[in-house]
C-alpha positions, 0 to 999 in steps of 0.5 A: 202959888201950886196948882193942884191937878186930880180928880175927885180926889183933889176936888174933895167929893164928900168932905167940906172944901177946906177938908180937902188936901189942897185946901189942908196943904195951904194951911200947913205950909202958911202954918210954916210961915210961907205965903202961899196959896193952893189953887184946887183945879180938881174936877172928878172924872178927870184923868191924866188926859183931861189933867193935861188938857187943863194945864195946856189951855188954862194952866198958865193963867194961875201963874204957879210956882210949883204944879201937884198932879194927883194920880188914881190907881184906876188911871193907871189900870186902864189908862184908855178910859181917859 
């Protein structure tokens, strides 16, 4: 299982579900032959701190394998803001 960690990048904001990358990474790795499965824990606003936060509290309940944290430019231009 990889757990996917963003903002609305990772949710996807403005295309369908299945359109976003976690959902398309899922499908191009069982494409591979790989059981597998992306969980999209993307939730626009979010930023590093609140990325953290999620995989502090509730991160080890998804039990994954392998963690992806999406990073935005602008997190890394003020990263106060977060």
């Amino acid at each position: 299982r990889v757990l996917v960690l963003g903002d609305s990048i990772t949710y996807g904001l403005g295309v369908r579900f299945e359109e976003s990358y976690p959902a398309r990474l899922e499908r191009m790795l069982a494409g591979a032959g790989r059981p597998i499965e992306v969980v999209n824990a993307g939730v626009s606003g979010y930023g590093p701190f609140n990325e953290r936060e999620f995989l502090r509290t509730r991160g080890a309940e998804f039990e994954p394998s392998l963690l992806v944290v999406q990073l935005s430019l602008n997190d890394l231009a003020n990263p106060r803001l977060h």
